[in-house]
N, C-alpha and C positions, 0 to 999 in steps of 0.2 A: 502165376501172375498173368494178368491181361494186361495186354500191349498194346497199344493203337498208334501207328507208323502215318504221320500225315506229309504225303511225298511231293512234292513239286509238279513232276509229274510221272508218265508211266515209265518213260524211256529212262530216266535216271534211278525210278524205282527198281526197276531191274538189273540194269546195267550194275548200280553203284552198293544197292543194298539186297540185294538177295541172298550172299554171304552173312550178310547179319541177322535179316533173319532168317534162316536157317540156324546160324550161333544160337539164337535168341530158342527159337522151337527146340534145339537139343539138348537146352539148358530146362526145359518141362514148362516153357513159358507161351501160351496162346495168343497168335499176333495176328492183327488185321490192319489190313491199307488203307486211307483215305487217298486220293485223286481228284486235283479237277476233273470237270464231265467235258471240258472241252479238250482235254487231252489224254483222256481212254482211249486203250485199244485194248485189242484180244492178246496182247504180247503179256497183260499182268496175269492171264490164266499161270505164266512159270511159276510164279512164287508160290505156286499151292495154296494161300491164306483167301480167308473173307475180305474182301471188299467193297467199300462205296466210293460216290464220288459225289461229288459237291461243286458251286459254280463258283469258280474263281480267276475273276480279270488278272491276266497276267503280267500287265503293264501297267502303268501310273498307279492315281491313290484318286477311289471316287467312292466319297465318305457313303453315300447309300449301295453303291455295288458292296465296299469293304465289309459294312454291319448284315448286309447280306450273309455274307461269307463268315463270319464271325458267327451268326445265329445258326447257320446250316450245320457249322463244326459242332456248336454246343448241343442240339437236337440230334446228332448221332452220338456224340461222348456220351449222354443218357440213357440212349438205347442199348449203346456197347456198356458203361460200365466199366472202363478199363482203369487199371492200376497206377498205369503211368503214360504217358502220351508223349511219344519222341517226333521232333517235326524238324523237317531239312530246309532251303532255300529260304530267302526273305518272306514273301507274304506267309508262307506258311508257320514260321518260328514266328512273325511276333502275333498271325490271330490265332495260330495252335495255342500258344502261350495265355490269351485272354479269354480263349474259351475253356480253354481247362479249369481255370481259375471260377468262371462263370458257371461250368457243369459239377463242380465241387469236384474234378481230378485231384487226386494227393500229389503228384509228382508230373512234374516238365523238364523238359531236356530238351533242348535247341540248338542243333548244329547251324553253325555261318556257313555255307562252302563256297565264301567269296565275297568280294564286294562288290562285285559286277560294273555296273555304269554308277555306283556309288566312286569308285576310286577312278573309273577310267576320264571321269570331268567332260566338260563341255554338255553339250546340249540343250541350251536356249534357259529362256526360261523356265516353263514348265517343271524340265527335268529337276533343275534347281529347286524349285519349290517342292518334287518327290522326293528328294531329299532333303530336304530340311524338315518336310512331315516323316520320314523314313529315322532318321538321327530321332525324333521324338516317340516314336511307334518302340523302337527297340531300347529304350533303355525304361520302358512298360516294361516289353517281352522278358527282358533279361533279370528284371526285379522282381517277375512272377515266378521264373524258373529254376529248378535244383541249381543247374547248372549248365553255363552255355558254351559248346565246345566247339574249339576255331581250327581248320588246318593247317595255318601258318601263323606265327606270333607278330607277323608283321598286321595282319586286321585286327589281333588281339589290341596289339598296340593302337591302333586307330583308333577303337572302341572305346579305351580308357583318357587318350589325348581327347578325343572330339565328344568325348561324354555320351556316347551312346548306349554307356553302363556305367553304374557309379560302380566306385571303388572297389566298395562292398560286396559285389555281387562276383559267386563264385564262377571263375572260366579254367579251361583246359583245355591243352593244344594238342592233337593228335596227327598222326603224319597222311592226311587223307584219308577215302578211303580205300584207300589199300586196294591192293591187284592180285588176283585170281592168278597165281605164277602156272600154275596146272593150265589153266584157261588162255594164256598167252606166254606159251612156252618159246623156248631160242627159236629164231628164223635162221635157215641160210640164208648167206645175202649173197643177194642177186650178181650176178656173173655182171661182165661189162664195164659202161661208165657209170661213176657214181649217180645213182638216183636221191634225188631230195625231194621228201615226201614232208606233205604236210595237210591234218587231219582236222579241222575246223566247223562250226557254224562259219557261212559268208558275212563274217560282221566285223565293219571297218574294226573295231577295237582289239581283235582276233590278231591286226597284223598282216591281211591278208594283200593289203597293198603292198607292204614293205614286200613281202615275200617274192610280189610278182616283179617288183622292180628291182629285187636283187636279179630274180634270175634273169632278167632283161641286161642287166649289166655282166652277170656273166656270159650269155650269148654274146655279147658285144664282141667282151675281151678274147672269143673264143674257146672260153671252156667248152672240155666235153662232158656234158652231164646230163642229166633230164629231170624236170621240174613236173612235180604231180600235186595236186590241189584235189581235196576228197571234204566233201561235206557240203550237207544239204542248206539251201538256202530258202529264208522265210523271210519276205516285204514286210511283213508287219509287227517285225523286231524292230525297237530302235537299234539305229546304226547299224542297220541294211544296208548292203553294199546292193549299188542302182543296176536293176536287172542289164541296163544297156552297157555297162562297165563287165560285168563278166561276160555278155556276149561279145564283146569286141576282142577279148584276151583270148575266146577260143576261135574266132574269126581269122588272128591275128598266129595263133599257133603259138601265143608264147610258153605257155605251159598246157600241162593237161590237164583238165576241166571234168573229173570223175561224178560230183555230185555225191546223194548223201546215199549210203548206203547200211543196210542189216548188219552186217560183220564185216568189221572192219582189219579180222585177222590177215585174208591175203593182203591189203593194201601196205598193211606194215612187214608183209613177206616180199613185196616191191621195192622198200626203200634199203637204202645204203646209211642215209642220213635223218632224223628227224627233224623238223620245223615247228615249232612255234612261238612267233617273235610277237606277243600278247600283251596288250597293256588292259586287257580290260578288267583287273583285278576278278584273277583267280583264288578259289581258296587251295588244292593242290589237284592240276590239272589233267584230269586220267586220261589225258590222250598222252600224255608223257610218260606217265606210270606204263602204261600198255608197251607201248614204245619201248621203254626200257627193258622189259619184263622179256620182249623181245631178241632180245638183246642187239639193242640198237643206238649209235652213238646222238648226242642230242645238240640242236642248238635252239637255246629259248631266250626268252627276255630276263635281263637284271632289272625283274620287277616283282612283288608281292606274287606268292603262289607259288610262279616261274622258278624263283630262285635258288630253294630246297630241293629242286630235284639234279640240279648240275654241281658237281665239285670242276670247277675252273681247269681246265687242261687234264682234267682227269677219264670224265665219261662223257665231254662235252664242252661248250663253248657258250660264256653268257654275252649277248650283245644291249646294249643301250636302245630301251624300248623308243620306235619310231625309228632309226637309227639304218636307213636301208645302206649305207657306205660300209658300216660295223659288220652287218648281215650279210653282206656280199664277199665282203672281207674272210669272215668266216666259213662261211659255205667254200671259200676257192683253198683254204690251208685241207679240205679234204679233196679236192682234185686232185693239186698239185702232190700230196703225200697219201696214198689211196691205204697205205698202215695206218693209217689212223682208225680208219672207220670200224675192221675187228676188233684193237686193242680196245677203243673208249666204249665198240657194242658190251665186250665182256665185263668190262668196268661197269655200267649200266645196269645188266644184269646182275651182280653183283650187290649193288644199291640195292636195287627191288628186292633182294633177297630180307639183304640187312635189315633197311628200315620202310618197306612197304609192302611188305605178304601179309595180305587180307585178313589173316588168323590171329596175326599179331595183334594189326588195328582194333580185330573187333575184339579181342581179349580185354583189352584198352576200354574200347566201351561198354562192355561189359562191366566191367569194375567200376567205372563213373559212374553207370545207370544202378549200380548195385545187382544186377543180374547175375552174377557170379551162378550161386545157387539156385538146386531146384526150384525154390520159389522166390527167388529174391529176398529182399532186405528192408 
């Protein structure tokens, strides 16, 4: 069968789905990538397959960019010829969805993996209005496609409360996708004071305020510990944290200020603790998975995404998104008891074992997509 993989972009195409397909190729099935051309690199040479790329505005909704993008997908679905067409992140699921339809594809399959600034609110008007055109785009995408599969039941739920799929339309909830436990095996943790790491895009929604202002109230109180902040920052994301706000925090020494880096293995071979206190509606957040996988204890947000990945006083700690007194609160019960931090790593590990080893997930999608078999279904 032919496969046509339409990805968000390069860095998630790899990171998140080269496990599948690879699944996908061992299964006898021919796969190729589509990519925006504004966020190619040479890193998709990994995945071994054919690729294109296509122009696709990353941000808002502009009805002549959009049908752009929608005519470019169906002009390569023709070319390719593929059997069934799997497409990830929003713009991609609902115009993967309408060009398939348009290029006479038999079959669509649309992952959610998140709701991004749809659940995280605020943002003036505009934003507003990209949602409300967003809520009407996908419940198109969702009624074109076989079936549309969410990471967590809680955007499942959103989708069917706010109508963004009618009833009828078939979904399935899958636990992420899944971590490479080979690929991010146990760390030692680091000798010394506890370190709390935390692995981010710079964008207010990420939490990265809270984060810095917990550890400002632990130096206050005196803890001993040390604060690290890792991930690259882009201006022209909404809800960009103001380049003058991160230089005054490393001016200022409150934390460490890493930026975004290729592998992120040693950074999580640094930490004692995980961090991410996230409201911006995650579908399930592989900086956690990784994290875990690591085996490393967590504290994330009691919010959509977040929430699956922590059993409460088990491998971790849920705090109240926005919530920097909860945050700080939490971060200081592993100072003051530095046993915590192995027990709930191995607890962590453990989880990733159970319900997030990459093989399992794609097993999963496989049988939704019907790929099981040499030729599929």
């Amino acid at each position: 069968m032919k496969i046509l993989i339409i990805a968000g972009n390069v860095r998630s195409a790899v990171a998140n789905r080269a496990d599948l397909i690879e699944a996908m190729r061992t299964q006898g099935h021919q796969v190729q990538v589509v990519v925006p051309r504004q966020d190619w690199s040479s890193a998709i040479e990994r995945l071994k397959v054919p690729h294109e790329v296509f122009q696709l505005s990353r941000t808002g909704l502009s009805p002549l960019s959009d049908l752009r993008s929608i005519g470019a997908l169906v002009s390569i679905m023709r070319r390719a010829k593929p059997d069934l067409v799997f497409s990830y992140n929003a713009k991609p699921v609902i115009y993967g969805a309408i060009a398939a339809r348009l290029a006479g594809v038999p079959r669509h399959y649309g992952m959610v993996t998140g709701l991004g600034y749809y659940r995280a609110g605020g943002g003036g008007l505009r934003l507003m209005l990209t949602r409300f055109a967003q809520e009407r785009l996908y419940r198109v995408a969702t009624a074109l496609s076989r079936a549309t599969i969410f990471q967590n039941r809680d955007d499942l739920e959103t989708f069917r409360q706010n109508g963004l799929m009618s009833p009828s339309a078939n979904a399935v909830v899958v636990n992420g996708s899944g971590i490479n436990l080979e690929r991010f095996p146990v760390q030692r943790l680091p000798a010394g004071s506890p370190a709390f790491v935390m692995i981010s895009r710079l964008l207010a929604s990420k939490g990265v305020e809270q984060f810095v202002a917990a550890a400002e109230q632990l130096q206050a109180d005196g803890a001993k510990a040390r604060f690290v902040l890792v991930g690259p920052h882009d201006p022209d994301l909404p809800g960009s944290l103001p380049v003058e706000m991160i230089e005054n925090w490393r001016r200022r020494g409150v934390i460490e200020i890493v930026g975004g880096v290729d592998d992120v293995l040693p950074q999580l071979a640094r930490a004692s603790v995980f961090i991410l206190p996230s409201f911006y509606g995650e579908g399930t957040p592989r900086a956690v998975l990784e994290a875990m996988s690591c085996g490393r204890a967590i504290i994330t947000a009691d919010a959509p995404g977040c929430r699956e990945t922590v059993l409460e006083g088990v491998n971790g700690w849920l705090v109240p998104p926005r919530d920097v007194d909860s945050l700080a609160r939490a971060m200081r019960r592993f100072v003051d008891d530095p046993s915590l931090i192995a027990a709930m790593g191995r607890e962590s590990r453990r989880l990733a074992e159970e319900r997030y080893d990459v093989h399992k997930v794609n097993r999963q999608m496989l049988d939704i997509m019907q790929l099981a078999g040499p030729h599929g279904s």
